[in-house]
DSSP file (Angstrom, degrees, kcal/mol; ACC not computed):
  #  RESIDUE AA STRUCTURE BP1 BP2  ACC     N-H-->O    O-->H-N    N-H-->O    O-->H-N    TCO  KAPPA ALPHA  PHI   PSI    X-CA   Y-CA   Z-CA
    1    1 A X              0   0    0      0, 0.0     2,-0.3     0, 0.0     0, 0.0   0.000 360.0 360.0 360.0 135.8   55.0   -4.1 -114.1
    2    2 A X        -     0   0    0      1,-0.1     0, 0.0     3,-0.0     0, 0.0  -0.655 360.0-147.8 -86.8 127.2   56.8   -7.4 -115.4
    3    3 A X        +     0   0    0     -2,-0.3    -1,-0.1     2,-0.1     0, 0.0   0.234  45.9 149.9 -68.2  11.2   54.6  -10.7 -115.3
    4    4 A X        -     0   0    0      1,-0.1     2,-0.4     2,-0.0     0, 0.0   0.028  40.4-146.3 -79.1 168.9   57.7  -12.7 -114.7
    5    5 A X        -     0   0    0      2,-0.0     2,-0.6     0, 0.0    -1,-0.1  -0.982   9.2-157.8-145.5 109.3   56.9  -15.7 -112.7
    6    6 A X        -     0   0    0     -2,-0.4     2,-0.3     0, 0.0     3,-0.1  -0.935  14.0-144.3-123.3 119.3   60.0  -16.9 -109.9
    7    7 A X        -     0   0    0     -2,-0.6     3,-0.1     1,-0.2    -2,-0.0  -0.615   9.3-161.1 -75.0 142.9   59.7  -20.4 -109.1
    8    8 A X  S    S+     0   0    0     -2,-0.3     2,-0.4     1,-0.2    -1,-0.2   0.945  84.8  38.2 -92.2 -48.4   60.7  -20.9 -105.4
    9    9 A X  S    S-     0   0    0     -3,-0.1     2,-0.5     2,-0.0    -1,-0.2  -0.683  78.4-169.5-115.9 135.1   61.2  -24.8 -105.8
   10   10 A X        -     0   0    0     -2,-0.4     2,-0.4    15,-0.2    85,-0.2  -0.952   4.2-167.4-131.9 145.6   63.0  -26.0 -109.3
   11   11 A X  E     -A   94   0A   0     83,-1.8    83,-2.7    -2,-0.5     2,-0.4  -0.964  11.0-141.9-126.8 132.2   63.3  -29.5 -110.6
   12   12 A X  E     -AB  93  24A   0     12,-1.2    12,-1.6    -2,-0.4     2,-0.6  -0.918   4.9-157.7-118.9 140.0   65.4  -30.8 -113.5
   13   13 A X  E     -AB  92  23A   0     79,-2.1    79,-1.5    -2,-0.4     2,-0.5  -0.741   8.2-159.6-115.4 117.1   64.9  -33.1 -115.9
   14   14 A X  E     +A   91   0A   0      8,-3.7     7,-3.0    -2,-0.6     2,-0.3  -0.867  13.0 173.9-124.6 148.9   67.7  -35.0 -118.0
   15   15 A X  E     -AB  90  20A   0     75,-1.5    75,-2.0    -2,-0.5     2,-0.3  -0.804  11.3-165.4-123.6 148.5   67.6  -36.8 -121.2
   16   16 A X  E >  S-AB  89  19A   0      3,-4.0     3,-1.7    -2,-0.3    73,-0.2  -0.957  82.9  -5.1-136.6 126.0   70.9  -38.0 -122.7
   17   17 A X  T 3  S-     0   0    0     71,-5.0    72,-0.1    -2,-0.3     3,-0.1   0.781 135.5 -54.5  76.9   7.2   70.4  -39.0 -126.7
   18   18 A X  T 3  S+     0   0    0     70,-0.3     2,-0.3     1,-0.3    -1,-0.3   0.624 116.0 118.7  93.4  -9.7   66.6  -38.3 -126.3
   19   19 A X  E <   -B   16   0A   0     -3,-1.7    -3,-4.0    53,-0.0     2,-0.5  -0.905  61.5-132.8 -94.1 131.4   66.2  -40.9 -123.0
   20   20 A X  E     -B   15   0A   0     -2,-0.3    -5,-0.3    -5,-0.2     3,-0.1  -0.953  17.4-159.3-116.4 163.1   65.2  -39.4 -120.2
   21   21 A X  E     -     0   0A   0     -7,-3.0     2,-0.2    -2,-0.5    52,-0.2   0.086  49.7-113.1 -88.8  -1.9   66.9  -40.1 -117.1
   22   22 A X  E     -     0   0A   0     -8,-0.3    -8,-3.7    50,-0.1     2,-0.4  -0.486  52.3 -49.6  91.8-131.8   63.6  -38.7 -114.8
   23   23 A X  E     -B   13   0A   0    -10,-0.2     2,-0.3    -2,-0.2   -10,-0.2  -0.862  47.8-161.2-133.2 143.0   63.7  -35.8 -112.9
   24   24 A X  E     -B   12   0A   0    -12,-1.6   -12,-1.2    -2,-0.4    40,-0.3  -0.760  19.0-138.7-126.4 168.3   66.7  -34.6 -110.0
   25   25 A X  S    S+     0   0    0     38,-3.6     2,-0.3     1,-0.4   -15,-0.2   0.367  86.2  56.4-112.5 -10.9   66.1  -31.9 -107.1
   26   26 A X  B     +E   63   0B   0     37,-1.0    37,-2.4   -14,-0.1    -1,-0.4  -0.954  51.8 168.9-158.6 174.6   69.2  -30.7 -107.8
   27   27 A X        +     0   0    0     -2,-0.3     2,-0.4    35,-0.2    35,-0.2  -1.000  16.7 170.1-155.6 112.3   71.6  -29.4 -110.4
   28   28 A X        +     0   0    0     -2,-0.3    33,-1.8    33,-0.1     3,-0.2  -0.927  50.5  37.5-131.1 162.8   74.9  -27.9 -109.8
   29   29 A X        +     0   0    0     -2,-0.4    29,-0.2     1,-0.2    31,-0.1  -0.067  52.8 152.0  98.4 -42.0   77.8  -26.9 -111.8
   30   30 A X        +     0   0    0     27,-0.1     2,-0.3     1,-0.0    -1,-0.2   0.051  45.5 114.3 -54.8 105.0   76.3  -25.3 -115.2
   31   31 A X        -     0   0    0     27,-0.2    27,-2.1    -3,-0.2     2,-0.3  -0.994  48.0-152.6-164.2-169.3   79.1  -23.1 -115.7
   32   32 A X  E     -H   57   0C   0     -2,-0.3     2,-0.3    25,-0.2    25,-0.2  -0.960   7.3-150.2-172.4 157.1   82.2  -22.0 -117.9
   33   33 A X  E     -H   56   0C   0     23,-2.0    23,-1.2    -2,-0.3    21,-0.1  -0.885   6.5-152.4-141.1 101.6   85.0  -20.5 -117.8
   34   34 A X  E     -H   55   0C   0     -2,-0.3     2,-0.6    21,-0.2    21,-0.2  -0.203  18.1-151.6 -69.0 149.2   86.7  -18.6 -120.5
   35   35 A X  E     -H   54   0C   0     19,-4.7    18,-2.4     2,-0.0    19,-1.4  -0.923  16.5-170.2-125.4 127.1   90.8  -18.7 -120.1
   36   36 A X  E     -H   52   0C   0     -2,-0.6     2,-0.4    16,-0.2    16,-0.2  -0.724  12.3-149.2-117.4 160.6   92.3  -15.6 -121.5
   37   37 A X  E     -H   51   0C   0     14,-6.2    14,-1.3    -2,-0.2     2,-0.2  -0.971  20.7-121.8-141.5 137.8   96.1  -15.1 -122.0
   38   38 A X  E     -H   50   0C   0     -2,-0.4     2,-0.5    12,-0.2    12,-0.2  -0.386  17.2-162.8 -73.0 136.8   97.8  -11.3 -121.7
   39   39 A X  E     -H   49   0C   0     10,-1.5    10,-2.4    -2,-0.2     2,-0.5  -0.929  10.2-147.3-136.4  98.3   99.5  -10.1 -124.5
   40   40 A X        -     0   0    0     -2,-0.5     2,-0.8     8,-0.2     8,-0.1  -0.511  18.0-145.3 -67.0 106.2  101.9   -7.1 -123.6
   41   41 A X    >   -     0   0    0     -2,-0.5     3,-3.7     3,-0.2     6,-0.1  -0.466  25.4-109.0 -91.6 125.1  101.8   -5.0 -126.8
   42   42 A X  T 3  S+     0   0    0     -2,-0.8     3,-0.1     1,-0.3    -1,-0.1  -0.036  99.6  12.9 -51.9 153.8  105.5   -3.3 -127.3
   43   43 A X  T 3  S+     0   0    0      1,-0.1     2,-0.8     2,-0.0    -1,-0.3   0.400 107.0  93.8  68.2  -3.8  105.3    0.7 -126.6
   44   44 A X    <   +     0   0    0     -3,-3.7    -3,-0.2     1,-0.2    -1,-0.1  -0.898  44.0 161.3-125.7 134.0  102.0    0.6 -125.0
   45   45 A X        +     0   0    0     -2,-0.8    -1,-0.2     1,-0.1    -3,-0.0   0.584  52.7  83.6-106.8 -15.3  102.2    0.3 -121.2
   46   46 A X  S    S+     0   0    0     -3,-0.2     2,-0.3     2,-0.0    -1,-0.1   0.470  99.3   7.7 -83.3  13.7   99.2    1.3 -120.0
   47   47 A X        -     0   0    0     -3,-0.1     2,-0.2    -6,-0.1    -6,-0.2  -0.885  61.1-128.4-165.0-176.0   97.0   -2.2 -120.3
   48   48 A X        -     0   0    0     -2,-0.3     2,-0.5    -8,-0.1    -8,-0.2  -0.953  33.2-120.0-148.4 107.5   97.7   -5.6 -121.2
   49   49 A X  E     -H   39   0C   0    -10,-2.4     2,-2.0    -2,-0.2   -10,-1.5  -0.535  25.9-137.6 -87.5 137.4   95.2   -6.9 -124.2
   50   50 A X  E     -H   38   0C   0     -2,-0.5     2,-0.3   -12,-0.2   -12,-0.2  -0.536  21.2-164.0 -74.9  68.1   93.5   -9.7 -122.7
   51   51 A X  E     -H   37   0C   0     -2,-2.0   -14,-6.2   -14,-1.3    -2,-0.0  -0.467  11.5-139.1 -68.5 118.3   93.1  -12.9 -125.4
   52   52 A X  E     +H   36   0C   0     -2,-0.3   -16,-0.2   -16,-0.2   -15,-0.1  -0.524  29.3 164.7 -68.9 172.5   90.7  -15.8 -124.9
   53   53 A X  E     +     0   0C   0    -18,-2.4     2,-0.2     1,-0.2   -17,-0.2   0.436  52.4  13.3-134.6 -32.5   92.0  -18.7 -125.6
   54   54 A X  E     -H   35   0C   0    -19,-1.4   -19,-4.7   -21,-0.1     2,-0.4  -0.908  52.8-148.1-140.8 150.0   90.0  -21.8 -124.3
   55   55 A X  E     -H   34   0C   0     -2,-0.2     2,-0.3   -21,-0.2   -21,-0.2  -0.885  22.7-165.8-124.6 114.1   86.5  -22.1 -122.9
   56   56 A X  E     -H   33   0C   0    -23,-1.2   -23,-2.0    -2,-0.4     2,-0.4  -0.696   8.9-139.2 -81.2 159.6   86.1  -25.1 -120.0
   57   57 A X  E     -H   32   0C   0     -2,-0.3   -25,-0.2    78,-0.2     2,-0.2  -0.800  11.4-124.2 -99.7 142.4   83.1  -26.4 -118.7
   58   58 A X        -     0   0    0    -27,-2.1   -27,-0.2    -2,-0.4     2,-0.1  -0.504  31.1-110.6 -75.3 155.0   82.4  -27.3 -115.4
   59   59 A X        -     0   0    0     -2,-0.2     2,-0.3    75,-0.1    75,-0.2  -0.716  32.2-126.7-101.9 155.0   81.3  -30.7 -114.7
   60   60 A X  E     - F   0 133B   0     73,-1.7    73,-1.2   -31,-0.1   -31,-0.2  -0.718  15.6-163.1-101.5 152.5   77.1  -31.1 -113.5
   61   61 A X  E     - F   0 132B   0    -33,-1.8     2,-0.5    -2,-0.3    71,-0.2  -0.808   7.8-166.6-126.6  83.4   76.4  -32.9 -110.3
   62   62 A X  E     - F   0 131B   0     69,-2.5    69,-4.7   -35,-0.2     2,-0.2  -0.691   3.5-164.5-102.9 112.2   72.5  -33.9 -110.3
   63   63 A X  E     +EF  26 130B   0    -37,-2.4   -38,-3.6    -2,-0.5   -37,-1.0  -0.512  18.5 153.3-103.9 150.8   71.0  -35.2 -106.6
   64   64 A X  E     - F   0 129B   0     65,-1.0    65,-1.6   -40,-0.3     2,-0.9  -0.900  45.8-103.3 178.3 144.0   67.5  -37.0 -106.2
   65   65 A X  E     - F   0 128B   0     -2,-0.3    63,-0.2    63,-0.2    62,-0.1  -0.740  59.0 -78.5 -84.8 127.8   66.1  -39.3 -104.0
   66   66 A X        +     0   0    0     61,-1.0     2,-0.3    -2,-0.9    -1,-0.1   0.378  63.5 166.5  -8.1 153.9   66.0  -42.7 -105.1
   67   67 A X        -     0   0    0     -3,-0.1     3,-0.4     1,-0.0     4,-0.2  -0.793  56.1 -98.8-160.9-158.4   62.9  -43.3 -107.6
   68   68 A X  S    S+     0   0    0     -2,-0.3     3,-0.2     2,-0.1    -2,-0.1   0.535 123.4  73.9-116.3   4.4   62.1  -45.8 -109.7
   69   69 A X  S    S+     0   0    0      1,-0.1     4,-0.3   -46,-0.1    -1,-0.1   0.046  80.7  87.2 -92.5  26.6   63.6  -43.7 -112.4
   70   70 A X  S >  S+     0   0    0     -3,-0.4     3,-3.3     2,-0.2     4,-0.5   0.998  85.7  52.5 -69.3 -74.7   67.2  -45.1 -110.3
   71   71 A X  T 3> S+     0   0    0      1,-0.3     4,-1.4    -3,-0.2    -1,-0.2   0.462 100.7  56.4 -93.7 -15.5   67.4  -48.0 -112.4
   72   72 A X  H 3> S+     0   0    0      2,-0.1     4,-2.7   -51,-0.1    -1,-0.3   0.897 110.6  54.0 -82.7 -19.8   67.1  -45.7 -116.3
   73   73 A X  H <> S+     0   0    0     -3,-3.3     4,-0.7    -4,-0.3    -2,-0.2   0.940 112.4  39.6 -81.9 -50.4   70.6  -43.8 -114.6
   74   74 A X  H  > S+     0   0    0     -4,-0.5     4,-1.7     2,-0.2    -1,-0.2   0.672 114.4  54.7 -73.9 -34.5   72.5  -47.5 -114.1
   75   75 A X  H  X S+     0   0    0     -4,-1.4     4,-2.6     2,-0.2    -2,-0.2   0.922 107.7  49.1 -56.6 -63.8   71.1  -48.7 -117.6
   76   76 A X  H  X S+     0   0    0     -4,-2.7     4,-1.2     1,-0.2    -2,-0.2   0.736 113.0  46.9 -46.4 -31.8   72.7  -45.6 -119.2
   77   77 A X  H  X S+     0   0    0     -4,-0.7     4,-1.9     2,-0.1    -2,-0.2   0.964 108.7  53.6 -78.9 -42.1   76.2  -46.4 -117.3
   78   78 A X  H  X S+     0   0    0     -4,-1.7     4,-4.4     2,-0.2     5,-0.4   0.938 111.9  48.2 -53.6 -57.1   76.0  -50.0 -118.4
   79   79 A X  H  X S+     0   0    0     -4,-2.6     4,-1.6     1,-0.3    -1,-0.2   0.965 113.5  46.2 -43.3 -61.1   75.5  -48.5 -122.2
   80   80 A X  H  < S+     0   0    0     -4,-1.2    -1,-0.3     1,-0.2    -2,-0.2   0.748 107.7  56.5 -55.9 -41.2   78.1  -46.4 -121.8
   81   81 A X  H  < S+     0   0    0     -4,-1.9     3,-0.4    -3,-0.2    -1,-0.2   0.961 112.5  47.6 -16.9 -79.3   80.6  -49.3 -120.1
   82   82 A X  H  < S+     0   0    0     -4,-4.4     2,-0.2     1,-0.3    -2,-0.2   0.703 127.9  14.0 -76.8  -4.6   80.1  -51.2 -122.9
   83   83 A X     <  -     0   0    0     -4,-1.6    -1,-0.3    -5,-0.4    -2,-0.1  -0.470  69.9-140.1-179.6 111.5   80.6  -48.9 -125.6
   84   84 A X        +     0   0    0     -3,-0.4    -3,-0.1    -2,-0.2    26,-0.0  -0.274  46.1 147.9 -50.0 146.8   82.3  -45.4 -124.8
   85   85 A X        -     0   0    0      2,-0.0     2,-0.2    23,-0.0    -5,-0.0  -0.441  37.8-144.9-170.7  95.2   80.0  -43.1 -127.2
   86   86 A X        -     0   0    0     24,-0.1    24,-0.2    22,-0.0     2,-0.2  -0.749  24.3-174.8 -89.2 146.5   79.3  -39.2 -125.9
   87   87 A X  E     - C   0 109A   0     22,-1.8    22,-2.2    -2,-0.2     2,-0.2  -0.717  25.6-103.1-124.8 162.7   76.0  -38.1 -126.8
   88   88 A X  E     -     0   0A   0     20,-0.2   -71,-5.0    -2,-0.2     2,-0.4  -0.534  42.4-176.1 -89.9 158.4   74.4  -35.0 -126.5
   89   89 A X  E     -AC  16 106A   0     17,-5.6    17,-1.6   -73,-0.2     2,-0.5  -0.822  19.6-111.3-137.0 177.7   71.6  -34.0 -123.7
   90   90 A X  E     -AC  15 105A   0    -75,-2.0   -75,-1.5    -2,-0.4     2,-0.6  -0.905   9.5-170.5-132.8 150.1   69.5  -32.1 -122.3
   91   91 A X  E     +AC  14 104A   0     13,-3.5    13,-2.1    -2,-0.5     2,-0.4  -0.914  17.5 175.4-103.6 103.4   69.0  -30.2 -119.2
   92   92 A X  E     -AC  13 103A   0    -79,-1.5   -79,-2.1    -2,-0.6    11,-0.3  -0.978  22.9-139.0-109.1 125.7   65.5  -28.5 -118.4
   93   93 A X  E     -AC  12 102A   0      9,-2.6     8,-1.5    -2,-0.4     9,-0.6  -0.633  25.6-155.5 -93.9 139.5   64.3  -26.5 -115.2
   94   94 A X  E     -AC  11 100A   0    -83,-2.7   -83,-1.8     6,-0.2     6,-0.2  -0.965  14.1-117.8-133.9 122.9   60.9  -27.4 -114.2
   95   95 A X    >   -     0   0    0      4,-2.7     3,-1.7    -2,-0.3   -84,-0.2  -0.111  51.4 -98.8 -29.8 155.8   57.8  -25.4 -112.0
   96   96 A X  T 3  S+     0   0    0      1,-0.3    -1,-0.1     2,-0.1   -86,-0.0   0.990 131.6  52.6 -30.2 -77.7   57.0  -27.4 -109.1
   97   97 A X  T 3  S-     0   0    0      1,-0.1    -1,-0.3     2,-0.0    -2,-0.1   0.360 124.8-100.7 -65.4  32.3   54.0  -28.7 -111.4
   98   98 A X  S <  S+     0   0    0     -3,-1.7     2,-0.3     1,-0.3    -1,-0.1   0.582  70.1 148.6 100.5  -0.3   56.4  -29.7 -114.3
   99   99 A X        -     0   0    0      1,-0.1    -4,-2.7     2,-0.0    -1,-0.3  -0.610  57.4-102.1-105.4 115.8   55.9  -26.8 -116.7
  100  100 A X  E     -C   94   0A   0     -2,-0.3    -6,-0.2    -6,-0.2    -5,-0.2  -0.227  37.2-178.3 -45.8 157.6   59.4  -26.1 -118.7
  101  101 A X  E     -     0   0A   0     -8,-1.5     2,-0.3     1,-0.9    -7,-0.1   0.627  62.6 -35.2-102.4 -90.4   61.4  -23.2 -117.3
  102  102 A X  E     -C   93   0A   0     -9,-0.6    -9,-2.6     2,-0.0    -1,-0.9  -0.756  61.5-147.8-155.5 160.1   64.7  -22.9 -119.7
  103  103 A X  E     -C   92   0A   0    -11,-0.3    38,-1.3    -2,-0.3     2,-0.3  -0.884   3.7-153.8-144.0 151.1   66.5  -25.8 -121.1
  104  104 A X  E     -CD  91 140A   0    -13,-2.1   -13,-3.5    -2,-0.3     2,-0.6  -0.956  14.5-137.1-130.7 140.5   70.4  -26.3 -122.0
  105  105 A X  E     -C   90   0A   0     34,-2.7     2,-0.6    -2,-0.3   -15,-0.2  -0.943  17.8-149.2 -70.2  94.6   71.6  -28.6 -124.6
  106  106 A X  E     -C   89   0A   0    -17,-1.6   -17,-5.6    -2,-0.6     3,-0.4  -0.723   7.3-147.9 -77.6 117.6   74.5  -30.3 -123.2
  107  107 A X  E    S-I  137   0D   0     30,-2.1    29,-2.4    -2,-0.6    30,-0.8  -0.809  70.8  -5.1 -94.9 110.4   77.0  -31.2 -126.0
  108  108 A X  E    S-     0   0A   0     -2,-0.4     2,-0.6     1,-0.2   -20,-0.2   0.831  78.6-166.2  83.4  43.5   79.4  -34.8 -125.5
  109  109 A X  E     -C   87   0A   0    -22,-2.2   -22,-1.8    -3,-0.4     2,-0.3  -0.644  10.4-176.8 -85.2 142.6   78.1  -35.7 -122.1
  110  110 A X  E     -G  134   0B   0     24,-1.0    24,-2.4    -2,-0.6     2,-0.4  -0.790  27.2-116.9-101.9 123.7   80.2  -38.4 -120.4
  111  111 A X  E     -G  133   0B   0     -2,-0.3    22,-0.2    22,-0.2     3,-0.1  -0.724  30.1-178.1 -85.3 149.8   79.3  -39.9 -117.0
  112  112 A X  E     -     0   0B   0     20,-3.6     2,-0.3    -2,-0.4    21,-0.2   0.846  60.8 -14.0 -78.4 -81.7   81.8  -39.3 -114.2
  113  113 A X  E     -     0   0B   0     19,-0.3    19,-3.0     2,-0.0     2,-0.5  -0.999  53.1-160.4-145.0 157.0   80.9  -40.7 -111.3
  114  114 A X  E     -G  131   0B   0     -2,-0.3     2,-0.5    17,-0.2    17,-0.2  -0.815  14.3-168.6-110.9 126.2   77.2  -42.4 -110.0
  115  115 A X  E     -G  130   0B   0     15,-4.6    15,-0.7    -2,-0.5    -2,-0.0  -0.652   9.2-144.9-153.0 130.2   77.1  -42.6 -106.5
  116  116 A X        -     0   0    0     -2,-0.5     2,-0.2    13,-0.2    12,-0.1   0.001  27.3 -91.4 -81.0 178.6   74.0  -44.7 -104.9
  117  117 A X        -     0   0    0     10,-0.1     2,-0.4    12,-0.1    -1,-0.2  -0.480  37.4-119.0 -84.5 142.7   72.0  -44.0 -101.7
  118  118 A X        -     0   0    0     10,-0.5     2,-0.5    -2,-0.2    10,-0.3  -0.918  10.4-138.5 -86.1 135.3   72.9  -45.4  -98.4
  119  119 A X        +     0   0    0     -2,-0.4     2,-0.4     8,-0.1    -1,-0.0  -0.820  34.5 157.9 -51.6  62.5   70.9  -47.3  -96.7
  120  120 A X        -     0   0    0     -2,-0.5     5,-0.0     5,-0.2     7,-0.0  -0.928  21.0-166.4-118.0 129.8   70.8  -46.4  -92.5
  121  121 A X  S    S+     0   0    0     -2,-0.4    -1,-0.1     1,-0.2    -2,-0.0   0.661  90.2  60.7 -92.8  -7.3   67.2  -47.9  -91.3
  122  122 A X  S    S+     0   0    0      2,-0.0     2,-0.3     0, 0.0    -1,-0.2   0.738  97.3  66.4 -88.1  -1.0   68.2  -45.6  -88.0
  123  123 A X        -     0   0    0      2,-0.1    -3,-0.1     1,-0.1     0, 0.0  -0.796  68.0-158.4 -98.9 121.0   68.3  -42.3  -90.0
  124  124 A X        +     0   0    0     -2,-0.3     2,-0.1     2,-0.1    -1,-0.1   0.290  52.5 116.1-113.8  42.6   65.2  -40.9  -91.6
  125  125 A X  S    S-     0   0    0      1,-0.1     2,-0.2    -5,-0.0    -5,-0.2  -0.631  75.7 -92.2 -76.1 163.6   66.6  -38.8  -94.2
  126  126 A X        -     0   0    0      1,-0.1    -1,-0.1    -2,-0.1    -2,-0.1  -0.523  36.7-106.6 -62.1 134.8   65.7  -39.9  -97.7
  127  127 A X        +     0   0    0     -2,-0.2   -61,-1.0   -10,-0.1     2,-0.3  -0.245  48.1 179.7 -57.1 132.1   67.7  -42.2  -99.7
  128  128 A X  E     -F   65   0B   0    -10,-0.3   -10,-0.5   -63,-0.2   -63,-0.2  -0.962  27.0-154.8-167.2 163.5   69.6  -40.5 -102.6
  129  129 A X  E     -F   64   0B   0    -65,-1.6   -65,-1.0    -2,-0.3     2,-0.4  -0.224   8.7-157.0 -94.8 160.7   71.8  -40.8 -105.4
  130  130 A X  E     -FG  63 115B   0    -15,-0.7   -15,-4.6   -67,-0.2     2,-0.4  -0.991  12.1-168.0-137.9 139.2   74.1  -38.2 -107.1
  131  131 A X  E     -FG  62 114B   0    -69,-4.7   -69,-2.5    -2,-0.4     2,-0.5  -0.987   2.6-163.6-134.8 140.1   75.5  -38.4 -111.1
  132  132 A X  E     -F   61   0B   0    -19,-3.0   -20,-3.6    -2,-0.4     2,-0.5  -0.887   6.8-175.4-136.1 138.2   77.8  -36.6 -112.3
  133  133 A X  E     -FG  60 111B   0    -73,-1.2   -73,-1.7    -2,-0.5     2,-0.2  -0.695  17.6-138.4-120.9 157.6   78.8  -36.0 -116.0
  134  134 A X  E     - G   0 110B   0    -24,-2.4   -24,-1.0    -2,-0.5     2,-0.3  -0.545  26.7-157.3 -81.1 148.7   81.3  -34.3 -117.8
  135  135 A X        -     0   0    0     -2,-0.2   -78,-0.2   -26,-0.2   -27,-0.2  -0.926  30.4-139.8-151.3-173.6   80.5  -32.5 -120.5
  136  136 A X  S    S-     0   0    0    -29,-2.4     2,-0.3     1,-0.4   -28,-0.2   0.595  84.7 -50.3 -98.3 -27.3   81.8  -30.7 -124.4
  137  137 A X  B     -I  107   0D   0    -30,-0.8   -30,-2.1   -79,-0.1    -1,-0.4  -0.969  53.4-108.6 159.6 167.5   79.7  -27.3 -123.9
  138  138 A X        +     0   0    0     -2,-0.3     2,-0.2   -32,-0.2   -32,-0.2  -0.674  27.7 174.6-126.9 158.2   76.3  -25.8 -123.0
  139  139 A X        -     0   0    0     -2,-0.3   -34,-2.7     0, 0.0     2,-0.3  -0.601  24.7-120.4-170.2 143.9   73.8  -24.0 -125.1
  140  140 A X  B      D  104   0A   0    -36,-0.2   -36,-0.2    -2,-0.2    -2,-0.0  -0.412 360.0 360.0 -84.4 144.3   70.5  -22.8 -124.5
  141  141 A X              0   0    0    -38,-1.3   -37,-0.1    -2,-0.3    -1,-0.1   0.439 360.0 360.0 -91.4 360.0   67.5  -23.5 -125.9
């Protein structure tokens, strides 16, 4: 029988350049997409050989409720503002208590777009934020 361990609730943690950016409640996007292009080979009719050619990435979209770790996310746009540089990051999935899962190395990440909590004092969902970055490529760690 396999000891494998499935966490019900996962938390991710992102560092860009070795800062990290705290810890989000969700993480959407990691994926790719190879784009392949058909190449009809003369005389043979029965197939079509399939050639990749390009791999994109999907952009990640990372949700949290406001923290005090808001303020490292807006510091990191600022940086970036003032001098375009993509850096590499990292993505890591975390146990409820904090205990690494799997990690991705995110290659050129670029922010997209930040978008802060609203503020409704009649509402009592929790305040929260989304970022999303753009990114060069994935690899696990």
């Amino acid at each position: 029988m396999s000891a494998d361990v499935f966490a019900s609730t996962v938390y991710f943690r992102l560092s860009i350049a070795g800062n990290s950016l705290g810890t989000f409640h969700t993480c959407e996007g990691l994926g790719a997409q190879m784009e392949v292009e058909a190449y009809n080979e003369g005389g043979n009719n029965g197939f079509a050989w399939q050639l990749p050619t390009r791999m994109t990435w999907t952009n990640i979209t990372m949700t949290r409720p406001v923290t005090e770790d808001s303020s490292k996310v807006l510091r990191w746009l600022d940086e970036t503002v003032r001098q375009v540089e993509k850096k590499d990051g990292e993505i890591v999935a975390l146990t409820p208590d904090l205990k690494p899962i799997v990690r991705w190395q995110v290659i050129g990440v670029v922010p997209v777009r930040w978008q802060g909590p609203s503020f409704d004092p009649s509402s009592s969902s929790a305040a929260v934020e989304t970022l999303e970055i753009a990114h060069e490529g994935l690899q696990a760690s």
